[in-house]
N, C-alpha and C positions, 0 to 999 in steps of 0.2 A: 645285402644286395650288391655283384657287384657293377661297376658304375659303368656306363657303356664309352667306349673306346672307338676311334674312326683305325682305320687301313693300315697307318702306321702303329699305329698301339696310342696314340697321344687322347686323352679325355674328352670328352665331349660334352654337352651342354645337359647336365643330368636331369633336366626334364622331357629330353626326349626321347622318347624308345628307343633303342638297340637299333631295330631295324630301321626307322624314321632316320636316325641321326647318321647311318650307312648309305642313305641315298646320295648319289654323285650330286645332286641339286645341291642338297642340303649343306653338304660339305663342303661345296664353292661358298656358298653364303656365309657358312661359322667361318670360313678361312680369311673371307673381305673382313671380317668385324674381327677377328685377332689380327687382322695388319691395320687395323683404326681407321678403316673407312668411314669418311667425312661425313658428318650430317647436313643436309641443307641448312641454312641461316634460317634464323630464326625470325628475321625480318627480311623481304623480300625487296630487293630496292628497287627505288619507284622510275628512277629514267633508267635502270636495266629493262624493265615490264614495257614502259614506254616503248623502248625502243625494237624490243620484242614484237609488238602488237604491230607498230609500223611497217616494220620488213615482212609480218605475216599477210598483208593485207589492207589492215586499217588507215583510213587517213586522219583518228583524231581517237584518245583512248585518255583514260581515266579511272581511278578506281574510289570505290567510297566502302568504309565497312561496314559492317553487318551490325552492327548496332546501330549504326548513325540513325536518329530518330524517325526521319524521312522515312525509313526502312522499317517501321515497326510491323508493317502486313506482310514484309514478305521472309519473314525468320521464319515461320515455321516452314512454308514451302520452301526455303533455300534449308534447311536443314533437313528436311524431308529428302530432297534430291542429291544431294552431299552432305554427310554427317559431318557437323566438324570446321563446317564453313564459317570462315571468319571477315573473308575480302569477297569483293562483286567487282568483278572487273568489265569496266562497258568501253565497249569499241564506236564507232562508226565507220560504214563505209559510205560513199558519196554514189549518189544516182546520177546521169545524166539528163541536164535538166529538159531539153526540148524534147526528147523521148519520152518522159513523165506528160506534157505537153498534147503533145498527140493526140485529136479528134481519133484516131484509129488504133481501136485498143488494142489487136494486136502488138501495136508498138509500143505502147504504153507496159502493158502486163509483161512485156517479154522483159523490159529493162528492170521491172522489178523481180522478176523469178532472179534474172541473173546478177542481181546486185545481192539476193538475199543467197544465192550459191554462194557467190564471192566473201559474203560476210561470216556463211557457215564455214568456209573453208578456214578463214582467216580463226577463227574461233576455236578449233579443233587444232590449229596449228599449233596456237597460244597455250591449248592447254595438254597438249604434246608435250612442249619446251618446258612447261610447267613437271608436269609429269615426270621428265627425263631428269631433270634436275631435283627432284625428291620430294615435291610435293603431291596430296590429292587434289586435282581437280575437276572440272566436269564442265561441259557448254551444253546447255539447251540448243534446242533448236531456236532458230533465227525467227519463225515463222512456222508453216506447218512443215512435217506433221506434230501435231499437239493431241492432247491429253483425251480423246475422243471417249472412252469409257467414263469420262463427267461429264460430259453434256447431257443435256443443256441445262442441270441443275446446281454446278459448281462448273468454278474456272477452269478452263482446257490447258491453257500456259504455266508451264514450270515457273519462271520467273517474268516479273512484269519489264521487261525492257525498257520503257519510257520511263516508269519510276526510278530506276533504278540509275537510265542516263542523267536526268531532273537531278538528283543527290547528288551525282558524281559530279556535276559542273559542265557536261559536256551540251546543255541547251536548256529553253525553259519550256512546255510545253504551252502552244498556240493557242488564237480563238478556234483553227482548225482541228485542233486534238491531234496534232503533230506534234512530236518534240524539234522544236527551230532550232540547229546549230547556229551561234552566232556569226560562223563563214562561212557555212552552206547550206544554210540556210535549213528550209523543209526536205532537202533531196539529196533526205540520208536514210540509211535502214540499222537497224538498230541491233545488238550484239552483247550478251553478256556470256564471264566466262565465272565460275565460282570456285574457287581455293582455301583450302586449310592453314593458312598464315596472313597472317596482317602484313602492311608496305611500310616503309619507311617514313612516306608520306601517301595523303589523300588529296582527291580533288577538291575543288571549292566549288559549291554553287555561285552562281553567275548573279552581280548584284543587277540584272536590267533584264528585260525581256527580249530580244531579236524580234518580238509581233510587233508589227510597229500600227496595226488595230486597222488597216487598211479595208476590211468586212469584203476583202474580195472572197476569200472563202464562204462567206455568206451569198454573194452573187451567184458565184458559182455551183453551187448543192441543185442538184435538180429536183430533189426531195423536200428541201428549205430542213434539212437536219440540223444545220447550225442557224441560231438565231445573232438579231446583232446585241441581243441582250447576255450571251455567255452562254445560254441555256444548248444544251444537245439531247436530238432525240435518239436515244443509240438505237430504238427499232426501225425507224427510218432508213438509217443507214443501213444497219445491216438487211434490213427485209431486199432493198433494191441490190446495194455494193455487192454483198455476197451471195448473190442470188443462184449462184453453182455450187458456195457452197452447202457444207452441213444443212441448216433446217430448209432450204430453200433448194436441194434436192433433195430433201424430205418432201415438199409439196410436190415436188414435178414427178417421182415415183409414186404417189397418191394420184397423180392425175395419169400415168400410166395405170396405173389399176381400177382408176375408176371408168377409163373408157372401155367401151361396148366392145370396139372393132379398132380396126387400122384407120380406119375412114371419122370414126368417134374422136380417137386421139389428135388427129392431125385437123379437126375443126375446132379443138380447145389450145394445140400448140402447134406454131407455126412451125416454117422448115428451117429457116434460121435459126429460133429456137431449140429445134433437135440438135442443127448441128452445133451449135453454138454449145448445149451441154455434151455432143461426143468429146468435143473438143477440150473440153473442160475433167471430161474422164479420161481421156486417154493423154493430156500435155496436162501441166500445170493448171490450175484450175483459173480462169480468166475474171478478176476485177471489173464491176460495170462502172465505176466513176473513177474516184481517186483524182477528183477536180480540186476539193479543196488541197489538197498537196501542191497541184499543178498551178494553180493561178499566184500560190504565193510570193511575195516578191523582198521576204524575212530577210537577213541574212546580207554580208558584206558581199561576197562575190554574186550574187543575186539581185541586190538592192539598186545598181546603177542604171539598167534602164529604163525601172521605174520613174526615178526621180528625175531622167532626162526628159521622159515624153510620155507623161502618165497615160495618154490618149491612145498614143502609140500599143502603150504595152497593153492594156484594156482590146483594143483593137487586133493585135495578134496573138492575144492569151488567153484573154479571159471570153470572147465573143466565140470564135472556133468550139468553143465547148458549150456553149450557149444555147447556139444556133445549129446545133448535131443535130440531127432526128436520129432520135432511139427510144427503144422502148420503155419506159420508167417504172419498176413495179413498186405497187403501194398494198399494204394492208386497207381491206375496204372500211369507210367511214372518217378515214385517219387523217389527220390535221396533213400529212404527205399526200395523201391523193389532192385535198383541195388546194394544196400548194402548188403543185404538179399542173393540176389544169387550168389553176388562173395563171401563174408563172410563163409557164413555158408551154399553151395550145400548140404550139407546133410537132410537141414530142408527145407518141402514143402512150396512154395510162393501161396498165393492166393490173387489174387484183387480184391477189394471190392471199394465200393465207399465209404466206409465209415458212410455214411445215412449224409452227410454232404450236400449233394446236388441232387435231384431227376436224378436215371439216364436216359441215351437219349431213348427217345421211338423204340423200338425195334419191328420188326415185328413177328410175331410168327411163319412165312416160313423161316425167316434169324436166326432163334433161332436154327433150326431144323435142317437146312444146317452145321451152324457151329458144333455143336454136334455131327451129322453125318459124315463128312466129315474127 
């Protein structure tokens, strides 16, 4: 057989066809590797990555490998999403904090959509420059969108973010169920980028906590999801917090379907409520708390006006979010609705199911009775 030949008559790489090994591609690429084109290192160095991550966006970055024991849950999903993966590189970008703050969610949600844009940006840059430089790598998403074809009976998220920060040394995770940066404390969003080669060096976990156990986070929960015992109720949380999204427009599409009329629907859901979910379909999907984030006072550049005038900051932090009137949704029965109305009488309680479970069939004569009655 004879052996196939490129344009000039010179040999070719005889496991490729004739024809394959004649395409113009092809032949630029065998021509780089006869002039000894460099391979990437085989170890990534770690203030190159650093400084990488920084100019892309980040204001604090770190990596920990894939084996590091911490990480034993998430090797199959990180090799699931990168084959090959051996480094988690986690970023942070910084929130601003009285925007986090905000009785007025508009303001509040908007600083997070665009911090977690910023963080995606930054992530994708990273692993661009990764990229270009001869590795694989890949970035999750920051946030959503996420893994919707598992819900609600497996995890939606590629990689666990806050795990993954926690290992790397970049914070310890809260009574809030925040990861606390030790200098910015709760008002960071969180970033992992995933690579086929190991660093030079790894981060170190953090020998102290930044929570400094303050139970403002507990204060603050409209739902009482955080206890001051450690304990969290994640349906709590999510039944009210994400009430736009996933199973909580799961209910509100049930309660479109289960009303009669226009007139049926708009006496079980206010107008607020409509718009409040157009708005939520048609922008970024809007966060109903995200208090405990907001009241915390973790973290070096965060920490001082706490400890100048604890009254003070209780008084323009943690009270404003208190003393909101809004609506609080609870699962009915649920240790959150009686929280909710001893708590905080001032703030409407509404029961929903959640969309975690279809609710009981209801007649549309016993619909009309209760309403009426």
């Amino acid at each position: 057989m004879t052996a196939a030949r490129d344009a000039e008559g010179r040999p070719t790489d005889p496991r490729l066809p004739a024809k394959l090994a004649a395409h113009p591609s092809v032949r630029a690429v065998l021509a780089r590797r006869r002039a000894g084109a460099v391979s990437p290192p085989a170890l990534i160095d770690a203030a190159w990555l650093r400084e990488l991550c920084l100019a892309a966006g980040a204001d604090d970055a770190a990596a920990v490998s894939l084996g590091h024991p911490d990480l034993a849950g998430e090797r199959e999903h990180a090799l699931a999403a990168l084959p090959g993966t051996r480094t988690l590189i986690a970023m942070v970008v910084r929130m601003n904090r009285d925007n986090c703050r905000s009785p007025a969610r508009s303001v509040a949600n908007q600083e997070f959509h665009q911090t977690d844009e910023q963080a995606n940006r930054a992530a994708r840059s990273v692993t661009q420059a990764l990229q270009d430089a001869g590795y694989r790598a890949l970035n999750p998403s920051v946030g959503f969108p996420q893994e919707m074809d598992r819900f609600p009976s497996e995890r939606i998220w590629v990689v666990a973010h806050k795990t993954v920060a926690v290992a790397a040394g970049l914070g310890v995770m809260g009574l809030n169920r925040n990861v606390i940066h030790p200098k910015f404390g709760s008002f960071v969003l969180l970033a992992t980028v995933l690579v086929d080669a190991e660093l030079s060096a790894y981060g170190q976990a953090l020998d102290y906590t930044p929570c400094i156990d303050c139970k403002l986070c507990v204060a603050a929960c409209p739902v009482g999801a955080i206890a001051k015992d450690g304990t969290f109720d994640a349906l709590a949380c999510t039944t009210h917090n994400y009430r736009e999204f996933m199973s909580g427009f799961t209910d509100w599409a049930q309660t479109v379907a289960d009303s009669e009329d226009a007139a049926d629907y708009r006496s079980r859901v206010t107008d607020s409520e409509s718009a409040s979910m157009w708005q939520s379909l048609s922008s970024p999907p809007g966060y109903k708390s995200g208090y405990c984030l907001a009241v915390c006072p973790g973290g070096e550049d965060v920490l001082g006006p706490y400890l100048e005038d604890r009254k003070t900051f209780m008084d323009t932090v943690l009270r404003p979010l208190q003393d909101k009137k809004e609506t609080l949704y609870v699962l009915p029965g649920s240790h959150a609705q009686e929280y909710a109305q001893r708590r905080f009488p001032h703030k409407p309680v509404k029961e929903v199911t959640g969309g975690w479970q279809p609710p009981a069939k209801r007649s549309a004569s016993t619909d009309r009775e209760k309403r009426t009655s």
